[in-house]
N, CA, C and O of each residue as an XYZ file, in Angstrom:
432
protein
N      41.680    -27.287    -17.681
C      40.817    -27.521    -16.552
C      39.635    -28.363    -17.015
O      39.007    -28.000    -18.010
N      39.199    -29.780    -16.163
C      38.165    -30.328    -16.374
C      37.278    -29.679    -15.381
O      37.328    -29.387    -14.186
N      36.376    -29.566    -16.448
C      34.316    -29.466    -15.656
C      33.922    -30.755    -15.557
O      33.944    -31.724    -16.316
N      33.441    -30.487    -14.101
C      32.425    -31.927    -13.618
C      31.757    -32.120    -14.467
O      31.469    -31.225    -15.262
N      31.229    -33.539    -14.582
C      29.707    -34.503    -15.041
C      28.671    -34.167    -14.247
O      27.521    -33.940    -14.623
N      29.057    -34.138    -13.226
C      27.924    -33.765    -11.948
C      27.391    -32.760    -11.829
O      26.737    -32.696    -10.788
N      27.355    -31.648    -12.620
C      26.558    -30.290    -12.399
C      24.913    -30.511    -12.001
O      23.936    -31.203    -12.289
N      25.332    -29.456    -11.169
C      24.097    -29.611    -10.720
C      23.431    -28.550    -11.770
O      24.121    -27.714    -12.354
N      22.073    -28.666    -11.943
C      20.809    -27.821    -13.200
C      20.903    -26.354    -12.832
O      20.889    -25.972    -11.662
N      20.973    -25.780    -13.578
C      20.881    -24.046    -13.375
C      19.667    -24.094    -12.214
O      18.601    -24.687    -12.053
N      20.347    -23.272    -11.627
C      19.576    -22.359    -10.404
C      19.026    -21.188    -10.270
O      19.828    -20.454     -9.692
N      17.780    -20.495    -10.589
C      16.861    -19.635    -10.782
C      16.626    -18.686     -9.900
O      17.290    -19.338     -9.094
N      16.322    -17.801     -9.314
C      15.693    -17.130     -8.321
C      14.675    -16.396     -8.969
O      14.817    -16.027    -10.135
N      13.327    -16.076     -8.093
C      12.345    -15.228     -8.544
C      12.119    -14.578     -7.256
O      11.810    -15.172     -6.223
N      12.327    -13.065     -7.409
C      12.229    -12.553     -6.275
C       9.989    -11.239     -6.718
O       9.682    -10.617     -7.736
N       9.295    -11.408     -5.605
C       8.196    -10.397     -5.802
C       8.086     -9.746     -4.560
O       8.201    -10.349     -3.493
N       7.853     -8.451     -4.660
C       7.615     -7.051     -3.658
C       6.013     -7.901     -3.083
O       4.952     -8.182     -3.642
N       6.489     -8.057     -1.889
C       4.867     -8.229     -1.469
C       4.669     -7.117     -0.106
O       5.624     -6.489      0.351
N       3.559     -7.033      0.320
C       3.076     -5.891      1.251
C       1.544     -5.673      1.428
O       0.684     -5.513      0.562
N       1.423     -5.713      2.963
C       0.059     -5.368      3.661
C      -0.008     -4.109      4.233
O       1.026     -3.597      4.662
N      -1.450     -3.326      4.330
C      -1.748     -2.547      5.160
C      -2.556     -3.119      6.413
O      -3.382     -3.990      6.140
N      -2.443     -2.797      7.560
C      -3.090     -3.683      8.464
C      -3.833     -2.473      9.239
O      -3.109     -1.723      9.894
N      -4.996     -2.267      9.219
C      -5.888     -1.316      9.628
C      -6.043     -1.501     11.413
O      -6.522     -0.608     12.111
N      -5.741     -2.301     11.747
C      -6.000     -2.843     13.189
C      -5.086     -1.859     14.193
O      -3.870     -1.682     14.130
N      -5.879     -1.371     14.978
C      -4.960      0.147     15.783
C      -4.450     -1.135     16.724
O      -5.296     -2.028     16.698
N      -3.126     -1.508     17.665
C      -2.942     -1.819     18.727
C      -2.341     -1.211     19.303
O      -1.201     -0.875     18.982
N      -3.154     -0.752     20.736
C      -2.541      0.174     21.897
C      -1.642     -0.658     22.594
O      -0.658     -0.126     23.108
N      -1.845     -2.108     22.718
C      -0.789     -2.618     23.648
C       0.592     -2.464     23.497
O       0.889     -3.226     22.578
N       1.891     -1.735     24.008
C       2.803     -1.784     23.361
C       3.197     -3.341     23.202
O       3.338     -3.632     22.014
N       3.411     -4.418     24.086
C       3.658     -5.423     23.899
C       3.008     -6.095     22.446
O       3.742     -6.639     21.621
N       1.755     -5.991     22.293
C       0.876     -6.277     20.995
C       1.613     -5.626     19.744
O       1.585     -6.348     18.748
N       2.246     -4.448     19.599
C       2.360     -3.802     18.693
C       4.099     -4.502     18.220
O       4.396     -4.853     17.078
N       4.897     -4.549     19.260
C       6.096     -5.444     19.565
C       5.896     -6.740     18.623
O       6.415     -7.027     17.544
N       5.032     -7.361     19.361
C       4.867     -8.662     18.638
C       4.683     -9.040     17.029
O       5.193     -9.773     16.182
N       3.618     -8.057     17.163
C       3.718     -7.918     15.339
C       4.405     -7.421     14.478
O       4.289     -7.922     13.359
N       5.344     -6.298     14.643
C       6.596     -5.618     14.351
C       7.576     -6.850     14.238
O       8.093     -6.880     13.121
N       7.992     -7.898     15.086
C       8.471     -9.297     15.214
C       7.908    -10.077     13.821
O       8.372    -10.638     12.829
N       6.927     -9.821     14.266
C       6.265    -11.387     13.116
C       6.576    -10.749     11.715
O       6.884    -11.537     10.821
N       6.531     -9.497     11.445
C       6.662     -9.063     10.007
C       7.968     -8.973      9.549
O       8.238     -9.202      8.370
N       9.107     -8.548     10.668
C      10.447     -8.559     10.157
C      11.196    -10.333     10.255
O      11.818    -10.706      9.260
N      11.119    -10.962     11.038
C      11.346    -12.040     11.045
C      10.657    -13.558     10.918
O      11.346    -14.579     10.929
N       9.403    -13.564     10.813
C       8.413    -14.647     10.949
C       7.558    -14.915      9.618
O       7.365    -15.858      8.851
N       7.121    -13.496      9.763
C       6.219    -13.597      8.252
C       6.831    -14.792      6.524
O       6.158    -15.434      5.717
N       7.942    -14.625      6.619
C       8.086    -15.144      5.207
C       7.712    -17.016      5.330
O       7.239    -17.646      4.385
N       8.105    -17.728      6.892
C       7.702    -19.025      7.172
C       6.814    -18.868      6.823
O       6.540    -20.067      6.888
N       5.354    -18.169      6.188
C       4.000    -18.351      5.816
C       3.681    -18.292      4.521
O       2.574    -18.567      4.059
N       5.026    -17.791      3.662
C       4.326    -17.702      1.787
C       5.073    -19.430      1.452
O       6.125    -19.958      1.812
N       4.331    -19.724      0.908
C       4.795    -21.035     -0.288
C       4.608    -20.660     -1.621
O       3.550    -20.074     -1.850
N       5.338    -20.843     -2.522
C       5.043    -20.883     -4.183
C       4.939    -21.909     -4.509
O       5.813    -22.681     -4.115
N       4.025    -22.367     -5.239
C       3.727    -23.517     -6.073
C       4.067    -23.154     -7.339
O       3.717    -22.144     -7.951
N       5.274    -24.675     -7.944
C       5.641    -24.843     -9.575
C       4.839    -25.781    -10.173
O       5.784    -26.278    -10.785
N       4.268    -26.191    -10.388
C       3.857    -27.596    -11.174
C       3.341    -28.358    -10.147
O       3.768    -29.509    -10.239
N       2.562    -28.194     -9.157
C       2.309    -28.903     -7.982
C       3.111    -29.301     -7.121
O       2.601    -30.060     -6.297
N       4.714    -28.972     -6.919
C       5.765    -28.663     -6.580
C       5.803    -27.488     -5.313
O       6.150    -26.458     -5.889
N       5.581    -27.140     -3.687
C       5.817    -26.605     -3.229
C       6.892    -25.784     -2.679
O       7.245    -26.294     -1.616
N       7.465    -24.889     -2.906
C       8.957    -24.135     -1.889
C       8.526    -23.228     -1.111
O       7.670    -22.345     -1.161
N       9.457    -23.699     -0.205
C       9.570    -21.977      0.633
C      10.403    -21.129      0.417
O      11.290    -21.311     -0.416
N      10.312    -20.219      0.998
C      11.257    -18.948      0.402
C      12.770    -19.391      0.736
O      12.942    -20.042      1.767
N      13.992    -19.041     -0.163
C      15.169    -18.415      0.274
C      15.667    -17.995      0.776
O      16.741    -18.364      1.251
N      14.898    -16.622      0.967
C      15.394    -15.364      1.576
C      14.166    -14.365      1.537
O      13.165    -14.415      0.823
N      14.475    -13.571      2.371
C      13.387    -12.372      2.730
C      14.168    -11.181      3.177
O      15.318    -11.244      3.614
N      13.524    -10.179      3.050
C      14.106     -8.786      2.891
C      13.054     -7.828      3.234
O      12.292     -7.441      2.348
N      12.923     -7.338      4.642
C      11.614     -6.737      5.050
C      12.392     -5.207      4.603
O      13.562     -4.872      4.792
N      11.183     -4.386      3.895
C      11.661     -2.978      3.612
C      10.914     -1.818      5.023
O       9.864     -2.023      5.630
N      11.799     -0.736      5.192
C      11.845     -0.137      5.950
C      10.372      1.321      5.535
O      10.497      2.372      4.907
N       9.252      0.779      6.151
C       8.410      1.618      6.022
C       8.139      2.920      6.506
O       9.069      3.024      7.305
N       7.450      4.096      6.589
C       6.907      5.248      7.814
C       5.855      5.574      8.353
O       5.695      6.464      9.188
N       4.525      4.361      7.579
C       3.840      4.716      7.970
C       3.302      3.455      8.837
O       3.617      2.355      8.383
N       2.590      3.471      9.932
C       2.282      2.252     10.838
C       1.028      1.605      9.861
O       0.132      2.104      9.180
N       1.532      0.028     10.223
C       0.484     -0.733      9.678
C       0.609     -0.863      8.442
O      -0.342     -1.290      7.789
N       1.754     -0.541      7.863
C       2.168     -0.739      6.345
C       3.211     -1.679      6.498
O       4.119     -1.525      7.316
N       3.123     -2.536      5.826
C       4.482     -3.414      5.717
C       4.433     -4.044      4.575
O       3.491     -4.549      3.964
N       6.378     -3.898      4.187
C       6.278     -4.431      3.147
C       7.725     -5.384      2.997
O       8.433     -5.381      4.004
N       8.136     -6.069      2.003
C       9.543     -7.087      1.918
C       9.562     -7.636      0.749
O       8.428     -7.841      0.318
N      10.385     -7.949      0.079
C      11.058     -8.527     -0.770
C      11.672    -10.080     -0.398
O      12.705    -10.297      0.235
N      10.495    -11.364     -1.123
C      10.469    -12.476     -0.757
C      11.366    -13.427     -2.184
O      11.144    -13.164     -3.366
N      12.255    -14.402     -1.770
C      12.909    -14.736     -3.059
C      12.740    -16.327     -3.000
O      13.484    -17.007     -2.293
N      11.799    -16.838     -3.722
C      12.109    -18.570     -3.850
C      13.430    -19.181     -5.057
O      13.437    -18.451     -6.048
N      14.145    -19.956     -5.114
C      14.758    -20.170     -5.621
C      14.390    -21.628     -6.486
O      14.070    -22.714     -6.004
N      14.511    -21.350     -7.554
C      13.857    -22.651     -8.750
C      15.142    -22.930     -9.455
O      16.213    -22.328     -9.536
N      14.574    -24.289    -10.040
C      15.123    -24.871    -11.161
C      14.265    -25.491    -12.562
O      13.044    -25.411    -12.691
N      15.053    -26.018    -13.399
C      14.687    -26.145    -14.647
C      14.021    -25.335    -14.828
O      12.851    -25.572    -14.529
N      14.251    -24.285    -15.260
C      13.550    -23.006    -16.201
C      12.104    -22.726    -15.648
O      11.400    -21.989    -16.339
N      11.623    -23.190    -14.572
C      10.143    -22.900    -13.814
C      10.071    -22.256    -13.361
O      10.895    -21.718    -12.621
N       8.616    -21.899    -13.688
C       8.305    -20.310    -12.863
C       6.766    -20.617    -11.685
O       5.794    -21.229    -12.128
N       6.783    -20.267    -10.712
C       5.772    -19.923     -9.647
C       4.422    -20.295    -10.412
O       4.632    -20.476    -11.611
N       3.780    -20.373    -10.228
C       1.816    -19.959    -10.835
C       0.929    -19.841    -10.156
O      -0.230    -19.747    -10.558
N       1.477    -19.807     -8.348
C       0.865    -19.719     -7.310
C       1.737    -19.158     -6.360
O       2.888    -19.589     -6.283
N       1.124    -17.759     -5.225
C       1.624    -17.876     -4.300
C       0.676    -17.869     -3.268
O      -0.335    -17.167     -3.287
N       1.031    -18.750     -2.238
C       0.133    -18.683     -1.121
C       0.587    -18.548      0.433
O       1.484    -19.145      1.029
N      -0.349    -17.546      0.900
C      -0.075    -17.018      2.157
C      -0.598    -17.453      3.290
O      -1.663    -16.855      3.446
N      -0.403    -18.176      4.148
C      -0.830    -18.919      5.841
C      -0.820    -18.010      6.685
O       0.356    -17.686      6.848
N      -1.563    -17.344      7.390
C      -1.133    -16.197      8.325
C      -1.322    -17.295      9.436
O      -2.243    -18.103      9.549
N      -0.130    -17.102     10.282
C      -0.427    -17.493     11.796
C       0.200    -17.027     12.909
O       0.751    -17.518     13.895
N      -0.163    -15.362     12.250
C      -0.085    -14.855     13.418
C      -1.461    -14.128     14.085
O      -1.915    -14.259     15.221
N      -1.945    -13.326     12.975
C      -3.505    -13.162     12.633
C      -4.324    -14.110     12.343
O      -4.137    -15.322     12.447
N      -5.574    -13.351     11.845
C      -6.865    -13.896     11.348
C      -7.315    -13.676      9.906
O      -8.492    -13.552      9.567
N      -6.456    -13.646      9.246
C      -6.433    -13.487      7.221
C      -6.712    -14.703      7.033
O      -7.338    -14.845      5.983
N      -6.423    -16.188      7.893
C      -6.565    -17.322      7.221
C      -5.335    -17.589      5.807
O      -4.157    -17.236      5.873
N      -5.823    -18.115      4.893
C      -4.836    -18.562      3.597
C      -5.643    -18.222      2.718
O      -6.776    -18.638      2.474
N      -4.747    -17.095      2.027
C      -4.533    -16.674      0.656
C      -3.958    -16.819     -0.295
O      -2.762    -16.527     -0.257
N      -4.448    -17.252     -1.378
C      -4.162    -17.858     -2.955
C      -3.927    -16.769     -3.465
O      -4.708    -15.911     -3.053
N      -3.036    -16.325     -4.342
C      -2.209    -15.362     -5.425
C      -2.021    -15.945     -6.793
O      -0.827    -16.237     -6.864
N      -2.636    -16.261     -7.935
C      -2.726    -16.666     -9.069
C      -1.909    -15.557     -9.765
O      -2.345    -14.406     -9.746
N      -0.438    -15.926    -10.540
C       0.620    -15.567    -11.108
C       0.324    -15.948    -12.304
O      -0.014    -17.104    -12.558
N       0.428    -14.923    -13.261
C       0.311    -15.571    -14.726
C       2.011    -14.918    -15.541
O       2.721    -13.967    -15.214
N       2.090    -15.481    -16.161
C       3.707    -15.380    -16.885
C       4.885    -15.468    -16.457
O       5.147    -16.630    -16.147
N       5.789    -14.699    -16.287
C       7.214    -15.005    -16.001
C       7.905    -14.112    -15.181
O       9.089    -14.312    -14.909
């Protein structure tokens, strides 16, 4: 059996547990709906990792099943190459009012 010339470069994944507590009571059920939405399906369109001045978005996302309200949490996976690792992650909220948050990653 011949192996291609064409390989494509090893393919990496780095997966990190990320998670908020959100102190904000909402009585509206519709309000409470909405954000329940944005955290299982929306939220991950808002992290970027930066490699080398190199931006990605996530892969894949994996919201974990919490009990207590206003806790949320997921398992976010960017996928890299050539042996690089993250040194930034940053968060856009637009669904709230957090604005953008910088996450300074040191090692591997």
């Amino acid at each position: 059996m011949k192996v291609s010339e064409n390989k494509e470069p090893d393919q990496e994944f780095k997966a990190y547990l990320i998670g908020f507590s959100d102190s904000v009571v909402l009585k509206d059920k519709a309000d409470q709906i909405n954000r329940n939405k944005y955290c299982q399906y929306e939220l991950q369109h808002d992290w970027t990792a930066i490699t080398g001045g190199q931006e990605l978005k996530p892969a894949f996302y994996q919201p974990r099943t919490s009990l207590a309200d206003g806790s949320y949490e997921g398992i976010i996976v960017f996928e890299l190459s050539e042996n690089r690792h993250p040194d930034t992650l940053v968060y856009t909220d637009s669904f709230g009012s957090w604005g953008r948050q910088k996450f300074i990653l040191e090692g591997k």
